[in-house]
C-alpha positions as CSV (number, residue, x, y, z in Angstrom):
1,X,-24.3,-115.7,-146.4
2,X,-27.9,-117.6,-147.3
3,X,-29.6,-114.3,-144.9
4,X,-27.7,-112.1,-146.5
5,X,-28.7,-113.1,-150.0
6,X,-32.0,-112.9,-148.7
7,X,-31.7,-110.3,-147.3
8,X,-30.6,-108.1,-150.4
9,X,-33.3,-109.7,-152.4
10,X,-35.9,-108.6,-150.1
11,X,-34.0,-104.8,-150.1
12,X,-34.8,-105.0,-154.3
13,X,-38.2,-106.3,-153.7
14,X,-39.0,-104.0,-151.3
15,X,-37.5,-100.7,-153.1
16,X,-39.1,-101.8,-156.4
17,X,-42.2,-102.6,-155.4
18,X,-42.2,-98.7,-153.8
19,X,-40.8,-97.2,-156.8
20,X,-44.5,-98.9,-158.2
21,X,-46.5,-97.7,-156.0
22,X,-44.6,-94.1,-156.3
23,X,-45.3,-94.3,-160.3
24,X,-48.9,-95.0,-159.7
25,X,-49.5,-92.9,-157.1
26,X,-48.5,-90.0,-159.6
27,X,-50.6,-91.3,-162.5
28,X,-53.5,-91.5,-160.4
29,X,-53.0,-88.2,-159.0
30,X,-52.8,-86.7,-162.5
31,X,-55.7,-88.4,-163.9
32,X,-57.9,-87.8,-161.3
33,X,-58.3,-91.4,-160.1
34,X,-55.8,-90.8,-157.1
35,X,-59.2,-89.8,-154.2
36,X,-60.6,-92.1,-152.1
37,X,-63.4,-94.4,-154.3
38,X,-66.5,-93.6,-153.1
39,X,-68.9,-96.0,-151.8
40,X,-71.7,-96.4,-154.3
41,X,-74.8,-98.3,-154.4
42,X,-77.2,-98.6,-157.2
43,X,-79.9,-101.2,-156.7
44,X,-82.1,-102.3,-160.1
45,X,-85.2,-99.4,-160.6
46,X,-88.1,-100.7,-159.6
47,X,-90.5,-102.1,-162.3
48,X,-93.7,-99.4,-162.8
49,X,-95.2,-101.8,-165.5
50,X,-94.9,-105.0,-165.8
51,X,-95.2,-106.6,-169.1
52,X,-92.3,-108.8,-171.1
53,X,-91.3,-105.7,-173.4
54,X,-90.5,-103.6,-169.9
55,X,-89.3,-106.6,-168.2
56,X,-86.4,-107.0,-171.0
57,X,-86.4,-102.9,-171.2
58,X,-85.5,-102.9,-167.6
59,X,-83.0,-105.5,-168.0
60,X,-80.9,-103.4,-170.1
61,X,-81.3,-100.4,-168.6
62,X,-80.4,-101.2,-165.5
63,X,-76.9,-103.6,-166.9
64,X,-76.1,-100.4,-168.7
65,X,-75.9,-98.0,-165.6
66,X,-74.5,-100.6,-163.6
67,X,-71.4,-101.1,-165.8
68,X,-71.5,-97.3,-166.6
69,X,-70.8,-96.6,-163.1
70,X,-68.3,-99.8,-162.6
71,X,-66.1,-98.6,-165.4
72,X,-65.8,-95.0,-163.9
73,X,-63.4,-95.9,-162.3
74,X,-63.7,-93.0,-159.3
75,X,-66.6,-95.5,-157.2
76,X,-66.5,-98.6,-154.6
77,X,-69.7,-100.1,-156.3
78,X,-71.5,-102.5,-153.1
79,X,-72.2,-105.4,-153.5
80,X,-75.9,-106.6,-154.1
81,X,-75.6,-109.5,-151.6
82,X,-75.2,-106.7,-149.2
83,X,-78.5,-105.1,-150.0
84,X,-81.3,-104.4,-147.7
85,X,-84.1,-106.4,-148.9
86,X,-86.3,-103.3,-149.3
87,X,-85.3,-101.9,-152.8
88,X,-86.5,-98.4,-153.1
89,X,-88.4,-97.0,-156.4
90,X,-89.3,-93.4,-155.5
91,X,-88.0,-91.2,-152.2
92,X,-90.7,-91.9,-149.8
93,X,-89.3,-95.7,-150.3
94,X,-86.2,-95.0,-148.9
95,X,-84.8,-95.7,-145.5
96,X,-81.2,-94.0,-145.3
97,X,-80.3,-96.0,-142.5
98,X,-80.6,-99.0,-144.2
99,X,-78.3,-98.2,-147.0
100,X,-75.9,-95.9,-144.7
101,X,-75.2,-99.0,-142.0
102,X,-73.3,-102.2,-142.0
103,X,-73.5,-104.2,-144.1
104,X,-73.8,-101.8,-147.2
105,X,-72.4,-98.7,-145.7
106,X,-72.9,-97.0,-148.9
107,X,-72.0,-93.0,-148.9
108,X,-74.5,-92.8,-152.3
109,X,-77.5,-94.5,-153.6
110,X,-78.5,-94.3,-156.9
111,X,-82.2,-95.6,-157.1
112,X,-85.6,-94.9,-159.1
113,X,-88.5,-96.5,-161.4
114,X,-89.0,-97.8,-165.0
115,X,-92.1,-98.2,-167.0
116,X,-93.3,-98.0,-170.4
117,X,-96.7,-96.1,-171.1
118,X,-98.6,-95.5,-174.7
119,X,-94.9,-96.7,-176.5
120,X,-92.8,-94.3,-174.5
121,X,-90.0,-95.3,-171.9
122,X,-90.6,-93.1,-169.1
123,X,-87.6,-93.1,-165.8
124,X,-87.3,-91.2,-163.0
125,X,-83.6,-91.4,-161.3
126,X,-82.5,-89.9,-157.6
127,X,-79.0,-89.6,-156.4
128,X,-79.2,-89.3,-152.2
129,X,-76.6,-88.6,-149.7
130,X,-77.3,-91.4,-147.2
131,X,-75.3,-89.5,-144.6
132,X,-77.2,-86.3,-145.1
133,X,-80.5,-87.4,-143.6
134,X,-81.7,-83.8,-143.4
135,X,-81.2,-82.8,-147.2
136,X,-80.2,-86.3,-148.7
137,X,-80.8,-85.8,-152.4
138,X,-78.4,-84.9,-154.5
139,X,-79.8,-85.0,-158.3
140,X,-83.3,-85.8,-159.5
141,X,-83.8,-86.8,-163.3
142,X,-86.9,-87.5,-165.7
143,X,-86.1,-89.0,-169.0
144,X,-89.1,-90.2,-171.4
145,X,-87.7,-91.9,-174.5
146,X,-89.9,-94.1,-177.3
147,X,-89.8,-97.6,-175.7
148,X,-86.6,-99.0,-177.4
149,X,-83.7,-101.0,-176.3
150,X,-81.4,-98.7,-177.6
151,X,-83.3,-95.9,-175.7
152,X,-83.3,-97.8,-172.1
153,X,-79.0,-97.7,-172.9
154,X,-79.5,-93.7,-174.1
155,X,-81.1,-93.3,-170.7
156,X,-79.4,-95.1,-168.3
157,X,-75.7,-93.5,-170.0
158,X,-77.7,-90.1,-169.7
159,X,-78.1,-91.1,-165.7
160,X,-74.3,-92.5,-165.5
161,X,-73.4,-89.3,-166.7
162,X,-75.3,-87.1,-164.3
163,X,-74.2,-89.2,-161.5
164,X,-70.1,-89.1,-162.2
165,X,-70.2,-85.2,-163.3
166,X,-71.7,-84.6,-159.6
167,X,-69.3,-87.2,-157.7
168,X,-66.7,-86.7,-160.0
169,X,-64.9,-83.3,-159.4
170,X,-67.0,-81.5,-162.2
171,X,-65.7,-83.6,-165.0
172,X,-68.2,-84.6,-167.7
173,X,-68.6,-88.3,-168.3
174,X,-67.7,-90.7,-170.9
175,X,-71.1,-93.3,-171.0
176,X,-71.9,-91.2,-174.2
177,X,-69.0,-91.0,-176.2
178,X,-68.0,-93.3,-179.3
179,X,-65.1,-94.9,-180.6
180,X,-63.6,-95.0,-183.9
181,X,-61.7,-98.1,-185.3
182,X,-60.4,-100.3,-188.0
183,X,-62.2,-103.7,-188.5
184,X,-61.7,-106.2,-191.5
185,X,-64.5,-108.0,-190.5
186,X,-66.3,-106.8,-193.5
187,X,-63.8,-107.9,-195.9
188,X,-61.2,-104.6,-196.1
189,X,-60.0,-102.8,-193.5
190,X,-62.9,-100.2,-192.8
191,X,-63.5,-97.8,-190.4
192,X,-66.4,-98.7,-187.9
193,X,-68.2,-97.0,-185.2
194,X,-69.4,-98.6,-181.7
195,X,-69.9,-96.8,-177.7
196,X,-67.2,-96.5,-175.2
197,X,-68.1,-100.0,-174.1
198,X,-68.3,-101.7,-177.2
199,X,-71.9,-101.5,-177.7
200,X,-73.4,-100.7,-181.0
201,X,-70.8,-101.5,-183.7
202,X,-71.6,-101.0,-186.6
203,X,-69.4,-99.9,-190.0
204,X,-69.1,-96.5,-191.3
205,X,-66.9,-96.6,-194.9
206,X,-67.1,-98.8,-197.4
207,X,-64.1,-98.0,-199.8
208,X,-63.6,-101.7,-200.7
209,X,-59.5,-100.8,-200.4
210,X,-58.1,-99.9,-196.8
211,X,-59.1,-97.5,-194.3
212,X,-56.6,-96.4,-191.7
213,X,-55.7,-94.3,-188.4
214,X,-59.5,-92.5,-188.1
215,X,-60.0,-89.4,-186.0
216,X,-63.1,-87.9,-185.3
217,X,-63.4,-84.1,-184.8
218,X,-63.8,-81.9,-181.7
219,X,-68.0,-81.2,-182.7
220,X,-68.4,-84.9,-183.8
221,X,-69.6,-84.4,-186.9
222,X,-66.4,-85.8,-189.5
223,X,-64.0,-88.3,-189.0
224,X,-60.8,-87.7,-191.0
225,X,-58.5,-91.2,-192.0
226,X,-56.0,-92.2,-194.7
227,X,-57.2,-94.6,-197.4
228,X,-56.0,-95.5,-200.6
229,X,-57.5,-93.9,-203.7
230,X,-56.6,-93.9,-207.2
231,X,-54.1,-90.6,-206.3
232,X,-52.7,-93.3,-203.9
233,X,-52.6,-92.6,-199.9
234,X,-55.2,-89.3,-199.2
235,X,-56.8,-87.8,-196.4
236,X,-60.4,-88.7,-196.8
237,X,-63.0,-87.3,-194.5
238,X,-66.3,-88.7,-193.9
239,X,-69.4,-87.1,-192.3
240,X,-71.7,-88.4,-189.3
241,X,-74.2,-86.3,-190.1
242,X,-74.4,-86.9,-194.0
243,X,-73.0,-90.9,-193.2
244,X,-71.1,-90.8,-196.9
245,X,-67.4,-89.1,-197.6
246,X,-67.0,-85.5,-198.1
247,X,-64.8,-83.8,-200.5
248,X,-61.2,-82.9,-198.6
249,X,-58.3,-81.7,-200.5
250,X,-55.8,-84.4,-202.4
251,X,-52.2,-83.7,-201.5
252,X,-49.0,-84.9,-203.6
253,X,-46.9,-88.0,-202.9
254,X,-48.8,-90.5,-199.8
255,X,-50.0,-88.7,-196.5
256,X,-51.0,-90.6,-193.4
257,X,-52.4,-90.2,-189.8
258,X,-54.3,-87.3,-189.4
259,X,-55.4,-85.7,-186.1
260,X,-57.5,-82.5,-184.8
261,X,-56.2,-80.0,-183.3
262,X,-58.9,-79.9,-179.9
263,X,-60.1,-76.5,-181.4
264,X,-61.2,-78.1,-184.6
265,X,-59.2,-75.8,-186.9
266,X,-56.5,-77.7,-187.9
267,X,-55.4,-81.1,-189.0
268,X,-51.6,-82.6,-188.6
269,X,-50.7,-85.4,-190.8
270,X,-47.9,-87.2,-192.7
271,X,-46.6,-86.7,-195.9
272,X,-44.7,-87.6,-198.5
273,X,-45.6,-84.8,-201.1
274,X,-41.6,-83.4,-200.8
275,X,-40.0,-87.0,-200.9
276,X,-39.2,-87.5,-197.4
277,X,-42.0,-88.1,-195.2
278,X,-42.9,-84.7,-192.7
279,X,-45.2,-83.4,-190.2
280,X,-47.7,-80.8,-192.1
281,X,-50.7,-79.1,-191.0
282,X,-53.6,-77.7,-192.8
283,X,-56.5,-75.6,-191.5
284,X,-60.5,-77.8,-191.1
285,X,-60.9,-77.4,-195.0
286,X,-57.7,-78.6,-196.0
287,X,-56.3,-75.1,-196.8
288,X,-52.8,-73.0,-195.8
289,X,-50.5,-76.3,-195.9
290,X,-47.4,-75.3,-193.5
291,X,-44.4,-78.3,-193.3
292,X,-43.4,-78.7,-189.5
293,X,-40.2,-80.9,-189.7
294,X,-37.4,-81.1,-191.9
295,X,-35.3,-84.2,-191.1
296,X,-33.4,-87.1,-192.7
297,X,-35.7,-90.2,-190.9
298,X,-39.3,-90.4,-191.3
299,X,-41.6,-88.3,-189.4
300,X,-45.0,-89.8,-188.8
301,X,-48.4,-89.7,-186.5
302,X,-48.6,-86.2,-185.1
303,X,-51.4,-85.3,-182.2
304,X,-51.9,-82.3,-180.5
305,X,-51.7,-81.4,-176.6
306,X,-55.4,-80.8,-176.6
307,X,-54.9,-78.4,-173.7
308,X,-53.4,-75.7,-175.2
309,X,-52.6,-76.8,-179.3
310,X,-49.1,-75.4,-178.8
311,X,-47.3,-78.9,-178.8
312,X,-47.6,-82.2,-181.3
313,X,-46.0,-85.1,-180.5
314,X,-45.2,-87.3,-183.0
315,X,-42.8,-90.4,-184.2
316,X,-39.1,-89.5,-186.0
317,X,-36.8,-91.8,-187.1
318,X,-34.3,-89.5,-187.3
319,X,-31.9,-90.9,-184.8
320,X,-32.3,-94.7,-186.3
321,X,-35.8,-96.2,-184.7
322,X,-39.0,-94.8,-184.3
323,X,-38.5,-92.1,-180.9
324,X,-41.2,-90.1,-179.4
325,X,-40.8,-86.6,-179.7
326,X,-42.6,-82.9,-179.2
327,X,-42.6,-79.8,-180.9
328,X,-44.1,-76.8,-180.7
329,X,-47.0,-76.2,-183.3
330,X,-45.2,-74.2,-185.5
331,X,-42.6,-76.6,-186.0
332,X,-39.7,-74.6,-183.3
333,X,-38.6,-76.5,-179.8
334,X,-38.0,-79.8,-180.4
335,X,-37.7,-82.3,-177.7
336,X,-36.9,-86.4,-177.3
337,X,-39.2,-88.2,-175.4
338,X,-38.0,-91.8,-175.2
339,X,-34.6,-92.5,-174.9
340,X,-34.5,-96.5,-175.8
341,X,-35.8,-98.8,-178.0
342,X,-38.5,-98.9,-180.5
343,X,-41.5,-96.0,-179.2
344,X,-44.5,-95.2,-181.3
345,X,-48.1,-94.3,-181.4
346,X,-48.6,-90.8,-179.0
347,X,-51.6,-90.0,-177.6
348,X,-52.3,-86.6,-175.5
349,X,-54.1,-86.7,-172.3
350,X,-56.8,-84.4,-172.2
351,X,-55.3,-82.2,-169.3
352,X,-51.9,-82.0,-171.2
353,X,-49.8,-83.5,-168.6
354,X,-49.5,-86.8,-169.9
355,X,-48.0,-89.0,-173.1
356,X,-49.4,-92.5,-173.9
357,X,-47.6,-95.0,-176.5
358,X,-46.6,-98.1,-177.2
359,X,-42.8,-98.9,-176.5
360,X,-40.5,-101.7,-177.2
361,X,-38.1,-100.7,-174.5
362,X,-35.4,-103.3,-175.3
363,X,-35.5,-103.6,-179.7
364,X,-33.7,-105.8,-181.2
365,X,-32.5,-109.7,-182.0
366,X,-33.4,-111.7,-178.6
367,X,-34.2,-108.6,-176.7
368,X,-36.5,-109.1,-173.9
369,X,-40.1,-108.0,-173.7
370,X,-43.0,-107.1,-175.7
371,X,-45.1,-103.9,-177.1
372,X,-46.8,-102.4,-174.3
373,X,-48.6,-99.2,-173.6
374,X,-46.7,-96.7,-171.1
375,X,-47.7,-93.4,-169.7
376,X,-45.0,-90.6,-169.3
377,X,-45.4,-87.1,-167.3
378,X,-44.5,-85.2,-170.3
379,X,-42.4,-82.2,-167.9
380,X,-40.0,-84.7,-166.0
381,X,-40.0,-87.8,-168.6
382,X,-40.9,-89.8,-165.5
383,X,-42.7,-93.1,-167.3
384,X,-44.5,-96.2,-165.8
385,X,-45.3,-99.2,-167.8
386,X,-49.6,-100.1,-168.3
387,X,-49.6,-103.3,-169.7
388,X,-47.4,-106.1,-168.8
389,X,-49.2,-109.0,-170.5
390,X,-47.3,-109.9,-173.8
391,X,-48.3,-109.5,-177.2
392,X,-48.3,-106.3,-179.2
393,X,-50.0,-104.2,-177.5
394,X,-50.2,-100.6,-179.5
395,X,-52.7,-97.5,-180.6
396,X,-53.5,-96.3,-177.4
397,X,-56.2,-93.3,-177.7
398,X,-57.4,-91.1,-174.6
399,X,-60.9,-90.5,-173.1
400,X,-62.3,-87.0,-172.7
401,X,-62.5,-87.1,-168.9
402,X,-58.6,-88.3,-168.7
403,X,-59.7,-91.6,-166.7
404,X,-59.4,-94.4,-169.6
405,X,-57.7,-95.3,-172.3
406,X,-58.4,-97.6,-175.3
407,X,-55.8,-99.6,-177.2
408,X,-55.5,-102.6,-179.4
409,X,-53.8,-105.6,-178.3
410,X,-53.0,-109.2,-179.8
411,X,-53.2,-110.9,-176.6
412,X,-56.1,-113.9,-177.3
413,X,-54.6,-114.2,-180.9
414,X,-56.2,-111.5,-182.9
415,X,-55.9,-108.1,-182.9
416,X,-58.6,-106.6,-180.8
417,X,-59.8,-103.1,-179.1
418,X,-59.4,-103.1,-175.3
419,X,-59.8,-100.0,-173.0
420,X,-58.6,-99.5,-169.3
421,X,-58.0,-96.9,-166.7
422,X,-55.6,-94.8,-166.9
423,X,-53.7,-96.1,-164.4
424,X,-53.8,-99.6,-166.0
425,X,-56.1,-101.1,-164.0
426,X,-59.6,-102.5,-165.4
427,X,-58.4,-104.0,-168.8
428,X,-61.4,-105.0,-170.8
429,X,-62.1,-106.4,-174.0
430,X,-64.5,-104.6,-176.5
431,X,-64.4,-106.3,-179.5
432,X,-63.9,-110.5,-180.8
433,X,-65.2,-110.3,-184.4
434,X,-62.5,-109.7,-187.3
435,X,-59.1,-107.9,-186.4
436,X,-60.1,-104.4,-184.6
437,X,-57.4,-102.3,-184.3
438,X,-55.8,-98.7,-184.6
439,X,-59.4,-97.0,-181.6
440,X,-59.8,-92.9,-181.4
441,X,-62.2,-92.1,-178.5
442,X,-64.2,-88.8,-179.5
443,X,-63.4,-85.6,-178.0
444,X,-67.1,-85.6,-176.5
């Protein structure tokens, strides 16, 4: 009877630990993280002056590209204890073999030189093919910058970029992009700025009330969010170029959440204005309001398949708690999502195929488990679970290039912004100070 026990037990294990790998193997697949990592190294660029200021230019420069590259996600970085002891700066410098053999037995190497001349950052940056000895190089750059730190980073995401577009199947990296968040470490809950990897923060509003649920346009240049104003909850939109608020259109009753349609043309948001709160959408200038649902429960944090901007997900409480739901755009075809406890917080992947959101599978009085963030292949409703950590973890928001996802989480105590891979793998944290919560990573 004991082997038999054991038996079963190792059946379970066995089968569920399949069914895991099945789930991730389909996730991976879809967001392009599912090839074989490729090998790359990318030694430090070799110092063309010498001086403290290029010393500590170099220094960030070449942390930057490294963890650009790390956090792709799509590359088996090599170790530097496995480096030849000749470091190349330039492409007469480099010996193929070196890099191509044992111990390194790198595919790629990323290499080049760094120097600063009359206040200008000047780098040059080669990509070779170390098992293409006859036409190794695969990208050449020049970048020449005024001699800043925030320059050496401009650069050396510039390079990241040009490096993961080529190795990565055409698609366009994310080492430039920005996050938008809510942070109270000024006071009141603001909306702030920072890069994908938590770089640069700094805040953008300063309404002294609260700021809440920011979303930045296609082109960049406005973030839309809800804040309180003496008409009570409004869609308020704030310029990047201008850096000040811009005048948007003041709606009756309290409207929440809004989100861009990938086209820029149109905004979906919450409202209020009819008693009940609905799905609406208006066109970029707050014009031609159309209502989208009609329903007894709250409706609540639309967002748009960015593929096509024919579907919204969004939130109903229709059926008791919070469910996940889609719709077609004009408010026809409506579909349930989750089928079980408390689900909230959509977010579209970039290539349409997938939902991410934070689910409570199993709500209520001593219910097992915790927020987490789970991914669902929106044509068969076939869902795997990201996070597994405790905590709330909620407001998950997708990269352009379909690879990462950023989220906040109350795991060390706090509310905080973390990002990942889409697959779940790679959880990092971006901010400590303040509560940081409710990220949007730019559409660019």
């Amino acid at each position: 009877m004991p082997r038999m026990k054991c038996f079963i037990a190792l059946s379970f294990f066995f089968l569920f630990a399949a069914a895991s790998l099945s789930a991730q193997d389909w996730i991976r697949t879809g967001t392009g993280l599912g090839v074989e990592k490729i090998r790359l190294a990318a030694p430090d660029f070799k110092l063309v002056t010498t001086d403290t200021g290029t010393q500590n230019l170099a220094t960030t420069f070449n942390t930057t590209l490294g963890n650009d590259l790390q956090a792709a996600g799509i590359f088996d970085m090599v170790s530097r204890s496995f480096y030849p002891l000749s470091i190349p700066g330039a492409p007469q410098e480099v010996h193929l073999a070196d890099w191509s053999s044992p111990p390194p037995n790198a595919s790629m190497l990323a290499f080049g030189n760094l120097g600063v001349q009359g206040g200008y950052l000047n780098v040059q940056g080669w990509l070779y093919d170390t098992k293409n000895p006859k036409s190794p190089q695969v990208l050449g750059k020049q970048y020449r910058e005024q001699a800043t730190d925030e320059n050496a980073r401009v650069v050396a995401h510039r390079f990241a970029d040009e490096i993961i577009f080529r190795l990565g199947g055409g698609v366009q990296g994310i080492a430039e992009t920005k996050l938008y968040f809510v942070s109270t470490r000024g006071g009141s809950k603001e909306i702030w700025q920072m890069d994908y990897d938590g770089a640069g923060q700094k805040q953008l509003t300063h309404l002294g009330s609260i700021a809440l649920s920011p979303h930045v346009s296609p082109d960049g240049s406005r973030v839309a969010f809800s804040g309180v104003t003496k008409d009570g909850w409004q869609i308020l939109m704030y310029s990047l170029e201008l850096g000040r608020l811009v005048s948007f259109p003041h709606f009756g009753g309290d409207n929440y959440s809004p989100a861009w349609s990938s086209d820029g043309q149109n905004l979906a948001f919450s409202s209020s204005r009819t008693g009940n709160t609905e799905i609406y959408a208006v066109n970029s200038l707050g014009a031609n309001v159309r209502r989208l649902t009609e329903s007894k429960g709250p409706d609540v944090s639309p967002v748009w398949n960015p593929k096509t901007n024919a579907q919204i997900a969004w939130v109903s409480g229709r059926t008791g708690l919070p469910q996940i739901y889609t719709m077609a755009s004009d408010g026809t075809n409506v579909g349930r999502m989750t089928d079980q406890g408390y689900a909230v917080s959509p977010s579209w992947s970039p290539n349409g195929q997938f939902l991410v959101f934070a689910w409570v599978r199993h709500y209520g009085p001593g219910a097992p488990g915790a927020s987490d963030i789970y991914i669902m292949d929106v044509a068969s409703k076939q869902w795997a679970q990201l996070t597994h950590d405790g905590g709330r973890n909620d407001f998950p928001s997708w990269s352009p290039d379909g690879r990462h996802i950023v989220f906040q989480s109350n795991r060390t105590g706090k509310v905080q912004i973390w990002t990942m891979l889409a697959d779940g793998s790679q959880q990092r944290q971006l901010t400590t100070s303040g509560e940081n919560s409710q990220p949007n990573w730019s559409f660019k």
